[in-house]
Backbone atoms as SQL, in Angstrom:
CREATE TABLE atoms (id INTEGER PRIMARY KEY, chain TEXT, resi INTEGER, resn TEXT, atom TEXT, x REAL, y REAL, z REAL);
INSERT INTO atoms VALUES
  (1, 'A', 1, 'UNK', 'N', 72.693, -70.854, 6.460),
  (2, 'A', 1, 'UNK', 'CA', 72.205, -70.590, 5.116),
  (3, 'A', 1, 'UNK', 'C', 72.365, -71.867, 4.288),
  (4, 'A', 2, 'UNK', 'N', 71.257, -72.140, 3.496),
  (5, 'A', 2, 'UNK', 'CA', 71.190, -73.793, 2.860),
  (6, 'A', 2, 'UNK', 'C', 71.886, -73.675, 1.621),
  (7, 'A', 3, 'UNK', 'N', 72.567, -74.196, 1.127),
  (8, 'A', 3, 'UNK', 'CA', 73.443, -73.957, -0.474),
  (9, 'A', 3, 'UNK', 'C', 72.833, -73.092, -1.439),
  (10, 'A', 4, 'UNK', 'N', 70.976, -73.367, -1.577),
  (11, 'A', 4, 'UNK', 'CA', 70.525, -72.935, -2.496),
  (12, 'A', 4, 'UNK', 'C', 70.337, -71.334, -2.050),
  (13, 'A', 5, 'UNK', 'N', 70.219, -71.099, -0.981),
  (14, 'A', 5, 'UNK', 'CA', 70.376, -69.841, -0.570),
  (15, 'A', 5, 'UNK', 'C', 71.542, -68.997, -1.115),
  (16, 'A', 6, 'UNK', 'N', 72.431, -69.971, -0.765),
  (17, 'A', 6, 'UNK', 'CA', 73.990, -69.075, -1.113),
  (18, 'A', 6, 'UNK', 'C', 73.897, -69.260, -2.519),
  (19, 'A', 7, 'UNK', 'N', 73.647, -69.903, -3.189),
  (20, 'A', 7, 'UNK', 'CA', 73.736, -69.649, -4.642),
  (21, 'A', 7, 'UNK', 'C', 72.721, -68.546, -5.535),
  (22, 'A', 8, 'UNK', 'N', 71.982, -68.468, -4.801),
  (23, 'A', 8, 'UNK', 'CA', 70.550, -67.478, -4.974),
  (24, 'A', 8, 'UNK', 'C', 71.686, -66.062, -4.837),
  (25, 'A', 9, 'UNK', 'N', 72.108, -66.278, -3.289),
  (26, 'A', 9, 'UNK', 'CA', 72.819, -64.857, -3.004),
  (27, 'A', 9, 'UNK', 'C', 73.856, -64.299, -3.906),
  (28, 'A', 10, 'UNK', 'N', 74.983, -65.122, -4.448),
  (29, 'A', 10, 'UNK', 'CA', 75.891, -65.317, -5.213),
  (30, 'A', 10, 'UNK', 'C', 75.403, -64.705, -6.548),
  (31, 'A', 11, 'UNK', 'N', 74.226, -65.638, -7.233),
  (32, 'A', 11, 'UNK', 'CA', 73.664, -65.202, -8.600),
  (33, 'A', 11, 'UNK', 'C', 73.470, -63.761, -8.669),
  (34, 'A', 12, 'UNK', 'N', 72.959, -63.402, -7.181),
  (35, 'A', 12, 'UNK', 'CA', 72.186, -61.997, -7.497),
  (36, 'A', 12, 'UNK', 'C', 73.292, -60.982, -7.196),
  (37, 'A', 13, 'UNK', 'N', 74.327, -61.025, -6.497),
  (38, 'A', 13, 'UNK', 'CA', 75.388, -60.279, -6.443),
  (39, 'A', 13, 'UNK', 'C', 76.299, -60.300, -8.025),
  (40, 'A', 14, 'UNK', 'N', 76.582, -61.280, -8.575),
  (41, 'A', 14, 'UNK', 'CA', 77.027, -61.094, -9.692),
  (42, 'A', 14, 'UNK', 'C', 76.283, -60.243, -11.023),
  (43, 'A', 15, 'UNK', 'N', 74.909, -60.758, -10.854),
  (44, 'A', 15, 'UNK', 'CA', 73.985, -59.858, -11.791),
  (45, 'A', 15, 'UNK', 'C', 73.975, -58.575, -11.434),
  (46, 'A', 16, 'UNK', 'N', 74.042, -57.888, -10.602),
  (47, 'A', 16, 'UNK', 'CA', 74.360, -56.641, -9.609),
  (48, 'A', 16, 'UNK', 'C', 75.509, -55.903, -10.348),
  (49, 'A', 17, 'UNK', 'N', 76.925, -56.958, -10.456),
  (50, 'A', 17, 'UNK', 'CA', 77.697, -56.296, -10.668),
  (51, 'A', 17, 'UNK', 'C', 78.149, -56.259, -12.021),
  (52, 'A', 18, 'UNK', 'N', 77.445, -57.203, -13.205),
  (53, 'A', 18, 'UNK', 'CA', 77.416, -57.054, -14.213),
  (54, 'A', 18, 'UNK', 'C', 76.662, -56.059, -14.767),
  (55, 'A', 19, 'UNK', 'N', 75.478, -56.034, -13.955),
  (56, 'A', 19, 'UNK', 'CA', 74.248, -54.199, -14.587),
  (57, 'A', 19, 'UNK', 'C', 75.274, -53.171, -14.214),
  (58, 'A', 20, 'UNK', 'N', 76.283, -52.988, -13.390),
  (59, 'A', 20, 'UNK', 'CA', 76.734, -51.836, -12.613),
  (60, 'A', 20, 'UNK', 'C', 78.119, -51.487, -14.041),
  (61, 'A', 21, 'UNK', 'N', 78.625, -52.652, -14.497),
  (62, 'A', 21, 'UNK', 'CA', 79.838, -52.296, -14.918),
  (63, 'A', 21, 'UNK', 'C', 78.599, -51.682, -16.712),
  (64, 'A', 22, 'UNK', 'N', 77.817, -52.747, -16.860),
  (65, 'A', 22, 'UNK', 'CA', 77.034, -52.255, -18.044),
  (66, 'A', 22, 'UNK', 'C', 76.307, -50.632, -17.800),
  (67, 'A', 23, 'UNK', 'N', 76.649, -50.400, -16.646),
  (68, 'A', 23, 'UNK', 'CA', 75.670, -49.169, -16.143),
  (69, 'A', 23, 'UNK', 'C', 74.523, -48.786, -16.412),
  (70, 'A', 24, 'UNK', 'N', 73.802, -50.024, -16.126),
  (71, 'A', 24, 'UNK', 'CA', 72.327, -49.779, -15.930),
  (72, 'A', 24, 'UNK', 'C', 71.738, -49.968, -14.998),
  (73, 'A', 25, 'UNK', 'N', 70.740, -49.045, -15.104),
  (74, 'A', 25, 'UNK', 'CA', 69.340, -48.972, -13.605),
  (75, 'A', 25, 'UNK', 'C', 69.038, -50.681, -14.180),
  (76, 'A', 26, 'UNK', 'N', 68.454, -51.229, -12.607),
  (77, 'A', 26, 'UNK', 'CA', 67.243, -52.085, -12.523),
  (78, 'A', 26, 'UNK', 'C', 66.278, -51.954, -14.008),
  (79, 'A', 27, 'UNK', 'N', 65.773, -51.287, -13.747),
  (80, 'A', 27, 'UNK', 'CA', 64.831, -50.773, -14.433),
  (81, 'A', 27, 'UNK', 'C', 65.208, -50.563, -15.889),
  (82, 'A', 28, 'UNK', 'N', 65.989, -50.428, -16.200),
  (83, 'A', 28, 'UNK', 'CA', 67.002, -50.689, -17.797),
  (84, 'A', 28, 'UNK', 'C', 66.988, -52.201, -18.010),
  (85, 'A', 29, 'UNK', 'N', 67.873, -52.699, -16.829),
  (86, 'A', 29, 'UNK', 'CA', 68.434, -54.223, -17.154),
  (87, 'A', 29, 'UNK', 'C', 67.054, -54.552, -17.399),
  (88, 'A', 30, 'UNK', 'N', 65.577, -54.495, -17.094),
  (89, 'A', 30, 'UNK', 'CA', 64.543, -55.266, -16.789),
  (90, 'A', 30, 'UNK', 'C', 63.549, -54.760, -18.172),
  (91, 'A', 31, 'UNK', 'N', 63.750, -53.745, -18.791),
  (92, 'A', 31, 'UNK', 'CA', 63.135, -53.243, -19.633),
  (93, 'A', 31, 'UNK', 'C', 63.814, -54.232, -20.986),
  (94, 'A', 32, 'UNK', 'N', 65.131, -54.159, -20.814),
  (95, 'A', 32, 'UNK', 'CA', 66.038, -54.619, -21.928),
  (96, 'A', 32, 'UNK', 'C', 65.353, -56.242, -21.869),
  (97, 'A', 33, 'UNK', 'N', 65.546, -56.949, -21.262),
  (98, 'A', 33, 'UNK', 'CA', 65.139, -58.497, -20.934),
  (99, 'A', 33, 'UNK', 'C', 63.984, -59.142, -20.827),
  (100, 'A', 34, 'UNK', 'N', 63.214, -57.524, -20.927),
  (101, 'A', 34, 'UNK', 'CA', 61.350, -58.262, -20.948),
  (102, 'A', 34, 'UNK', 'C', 61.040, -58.682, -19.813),
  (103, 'A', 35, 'UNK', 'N', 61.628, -58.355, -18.355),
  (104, 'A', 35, 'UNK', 'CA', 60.886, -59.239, -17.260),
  (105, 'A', 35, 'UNK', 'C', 60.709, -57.622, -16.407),
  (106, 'A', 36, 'UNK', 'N', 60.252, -57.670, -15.284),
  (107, 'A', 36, 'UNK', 'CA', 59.665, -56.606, -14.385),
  (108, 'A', 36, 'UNK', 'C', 60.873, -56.249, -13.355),
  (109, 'A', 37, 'UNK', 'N', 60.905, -54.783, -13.008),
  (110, 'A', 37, 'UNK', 'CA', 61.630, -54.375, -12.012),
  (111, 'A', 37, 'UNK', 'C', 61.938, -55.596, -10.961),
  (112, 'A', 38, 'UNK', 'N', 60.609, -55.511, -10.627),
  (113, 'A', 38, 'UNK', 'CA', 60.791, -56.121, -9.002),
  (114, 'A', 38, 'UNK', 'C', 61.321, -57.439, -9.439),
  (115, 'A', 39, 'UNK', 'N', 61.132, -58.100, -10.502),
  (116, 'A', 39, 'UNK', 'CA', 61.465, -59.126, -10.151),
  (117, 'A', 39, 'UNK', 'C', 63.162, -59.489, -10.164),
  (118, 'A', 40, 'UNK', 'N', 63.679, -58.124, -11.181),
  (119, 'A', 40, 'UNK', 'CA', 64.861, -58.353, -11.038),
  (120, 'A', 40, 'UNK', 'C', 65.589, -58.221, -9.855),
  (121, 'A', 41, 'UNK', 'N', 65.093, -56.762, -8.940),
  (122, 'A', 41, 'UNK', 'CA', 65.573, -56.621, -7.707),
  (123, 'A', 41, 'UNK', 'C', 65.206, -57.827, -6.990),
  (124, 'A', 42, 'UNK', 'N', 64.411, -58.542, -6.987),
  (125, 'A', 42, 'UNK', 'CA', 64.467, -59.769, -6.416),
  (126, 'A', 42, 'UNK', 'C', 65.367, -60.844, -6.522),
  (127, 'A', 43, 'UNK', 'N', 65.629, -61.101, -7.716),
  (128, 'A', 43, 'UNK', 'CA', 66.965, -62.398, -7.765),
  (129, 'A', 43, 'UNK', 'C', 68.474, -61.292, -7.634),
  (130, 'A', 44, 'UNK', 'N', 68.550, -60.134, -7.896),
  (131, 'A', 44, 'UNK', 'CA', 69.759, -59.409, -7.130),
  (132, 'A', 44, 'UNK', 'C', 69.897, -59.750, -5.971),
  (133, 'A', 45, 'UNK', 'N', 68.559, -59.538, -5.009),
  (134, 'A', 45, 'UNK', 'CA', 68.847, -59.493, -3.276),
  (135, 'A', 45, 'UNK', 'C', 68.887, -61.251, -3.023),
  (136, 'A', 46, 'UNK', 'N', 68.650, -62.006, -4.372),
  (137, 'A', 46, 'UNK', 'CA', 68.584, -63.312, -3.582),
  (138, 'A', 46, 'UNK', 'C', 67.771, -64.165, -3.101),
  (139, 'A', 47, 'UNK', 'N', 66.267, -63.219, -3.266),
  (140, 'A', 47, 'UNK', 'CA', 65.530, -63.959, -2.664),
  (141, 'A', 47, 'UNK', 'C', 64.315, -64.769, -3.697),
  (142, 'A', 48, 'UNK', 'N', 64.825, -64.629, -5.252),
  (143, 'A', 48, 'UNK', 'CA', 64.350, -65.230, -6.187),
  (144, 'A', 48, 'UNK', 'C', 65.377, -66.277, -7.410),
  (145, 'A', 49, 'UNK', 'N', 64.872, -67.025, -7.399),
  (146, 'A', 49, 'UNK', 'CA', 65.764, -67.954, -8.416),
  (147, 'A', 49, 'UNK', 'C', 65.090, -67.543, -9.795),
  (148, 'A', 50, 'UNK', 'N', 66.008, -66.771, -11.044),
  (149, 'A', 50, 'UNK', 'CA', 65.129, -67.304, -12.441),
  (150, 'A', 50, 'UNK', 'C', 65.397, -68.456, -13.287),
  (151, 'A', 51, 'UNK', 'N', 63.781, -68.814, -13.362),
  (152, 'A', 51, 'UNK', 'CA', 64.091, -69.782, -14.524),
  (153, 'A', 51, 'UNK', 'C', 65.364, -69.946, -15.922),
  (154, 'A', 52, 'UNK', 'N', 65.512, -70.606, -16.308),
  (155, 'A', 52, 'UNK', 'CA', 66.819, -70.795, -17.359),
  (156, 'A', 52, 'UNK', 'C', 66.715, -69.634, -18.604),
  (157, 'A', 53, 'UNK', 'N', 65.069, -69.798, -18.894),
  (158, 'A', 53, 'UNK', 'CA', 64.556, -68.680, -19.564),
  (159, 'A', 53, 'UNK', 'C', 65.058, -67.066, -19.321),
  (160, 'A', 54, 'UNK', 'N', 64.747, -66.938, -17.972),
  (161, 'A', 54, 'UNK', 'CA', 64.782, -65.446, -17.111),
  (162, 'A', 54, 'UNK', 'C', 66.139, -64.765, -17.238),
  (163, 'A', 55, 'UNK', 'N', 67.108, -66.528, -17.099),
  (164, 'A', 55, 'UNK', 'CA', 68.779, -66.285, -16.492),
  (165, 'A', 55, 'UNK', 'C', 69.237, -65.879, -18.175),
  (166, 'A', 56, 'UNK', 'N', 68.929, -66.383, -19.467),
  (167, 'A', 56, 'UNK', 'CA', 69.055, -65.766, -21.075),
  (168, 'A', 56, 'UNK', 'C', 68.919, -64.637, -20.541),
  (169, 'A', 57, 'UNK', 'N', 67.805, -64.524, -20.606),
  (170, 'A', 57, 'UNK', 'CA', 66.965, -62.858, -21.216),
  (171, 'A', 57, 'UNK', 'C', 68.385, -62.106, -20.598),
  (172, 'A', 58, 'UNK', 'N', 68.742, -62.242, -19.280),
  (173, 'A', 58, 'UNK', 'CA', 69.336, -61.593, -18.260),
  (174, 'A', 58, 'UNK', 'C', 70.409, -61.069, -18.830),
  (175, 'A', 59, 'UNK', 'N', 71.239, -62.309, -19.114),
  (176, 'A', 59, 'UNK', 'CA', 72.688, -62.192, -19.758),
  (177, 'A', 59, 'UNK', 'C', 72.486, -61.769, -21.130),
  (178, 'A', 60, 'UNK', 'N', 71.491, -61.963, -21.773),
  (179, 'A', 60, 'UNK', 'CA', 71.692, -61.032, -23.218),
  (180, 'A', 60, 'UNK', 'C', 71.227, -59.524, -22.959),
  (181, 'A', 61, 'UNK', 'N', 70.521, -59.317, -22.031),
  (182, 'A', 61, 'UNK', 'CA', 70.419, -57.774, -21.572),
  (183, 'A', 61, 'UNK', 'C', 71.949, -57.240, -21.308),
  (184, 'A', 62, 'UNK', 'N', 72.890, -57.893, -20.669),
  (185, 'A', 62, 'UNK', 'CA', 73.644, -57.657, -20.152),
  (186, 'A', 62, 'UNK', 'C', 75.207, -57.649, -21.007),
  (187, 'A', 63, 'UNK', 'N', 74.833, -58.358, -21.886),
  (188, 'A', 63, 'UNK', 'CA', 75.880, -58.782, -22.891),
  (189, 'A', 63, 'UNK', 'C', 77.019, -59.433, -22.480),
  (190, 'A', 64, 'UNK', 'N', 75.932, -60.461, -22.151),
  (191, 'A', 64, 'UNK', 'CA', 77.129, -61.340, -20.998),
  (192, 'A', 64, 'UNK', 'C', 77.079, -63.014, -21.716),
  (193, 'A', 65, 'UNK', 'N', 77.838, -63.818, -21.602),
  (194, 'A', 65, 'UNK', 'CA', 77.127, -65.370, -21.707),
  (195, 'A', 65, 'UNK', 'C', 76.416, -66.077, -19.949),
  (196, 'A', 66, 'UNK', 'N', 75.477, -66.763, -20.429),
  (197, 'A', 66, 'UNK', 'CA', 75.022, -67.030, -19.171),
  (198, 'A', 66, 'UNK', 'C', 76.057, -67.981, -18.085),
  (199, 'A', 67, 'UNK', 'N', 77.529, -68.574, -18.896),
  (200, 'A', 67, 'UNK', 'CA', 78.310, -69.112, -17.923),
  (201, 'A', 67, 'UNK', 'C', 78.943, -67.911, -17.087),
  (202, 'A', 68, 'UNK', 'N', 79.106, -66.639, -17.831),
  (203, 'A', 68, 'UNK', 'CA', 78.822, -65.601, -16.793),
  (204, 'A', 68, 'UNK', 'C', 78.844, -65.071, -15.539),
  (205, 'A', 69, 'UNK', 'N', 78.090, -65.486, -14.977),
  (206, 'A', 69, 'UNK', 'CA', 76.707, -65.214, -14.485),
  (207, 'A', 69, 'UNK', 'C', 76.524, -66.430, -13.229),
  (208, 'A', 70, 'UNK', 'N', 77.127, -67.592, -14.058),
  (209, 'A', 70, 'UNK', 'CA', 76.913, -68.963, -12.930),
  (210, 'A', 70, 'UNK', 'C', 78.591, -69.942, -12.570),
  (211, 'A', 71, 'UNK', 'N', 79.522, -68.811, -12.985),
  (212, 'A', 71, 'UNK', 'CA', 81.186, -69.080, -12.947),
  (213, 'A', 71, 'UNK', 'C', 80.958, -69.646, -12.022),
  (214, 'A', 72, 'UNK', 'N', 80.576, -68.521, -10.739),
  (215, 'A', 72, 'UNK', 'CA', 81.008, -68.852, -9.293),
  (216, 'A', 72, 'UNK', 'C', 80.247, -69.483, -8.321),
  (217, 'A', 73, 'UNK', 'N', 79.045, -70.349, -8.901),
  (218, 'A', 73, 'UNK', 'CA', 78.021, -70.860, -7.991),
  (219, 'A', 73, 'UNK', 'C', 79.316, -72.454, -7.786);
């Protein structure tokens, strides 16, 4: 797995577990942030990077700061 992979994987496991403790569906976190289901389930599983733009929206859905979010990359 190439770094950017693992950091992809990493991002999307943490966003995972920040919607979970906020207890929201996909579909909440994605409504709240203005971007689309899928695309969120996509950078969850990893297999999408968001733009700097995407990674805001994310963490203010979430009520998070975006260092957040990128502690552990």
């Amino acid at each position: 797995m190439s770094a950017s992979q693992q950091h992809r994987r990493i991002l999307g496991e943490t966003i995972r577990a920040k919607r979970a403790t906020a207890d929201l569906s996909q579909e909440a976190l994605a409504e709240k942030a203005g971007l689309s289901t899928v695309f969120i389930s996509r950078v969850e599983r990893g297999i999408e990077s968001p733009s700097l733009d995407s990674l805001v929206k994310i963490a203010k859905a979430l009520g998070v700061r975006v260092r957040d979010l990128v502690a552990d990359l």
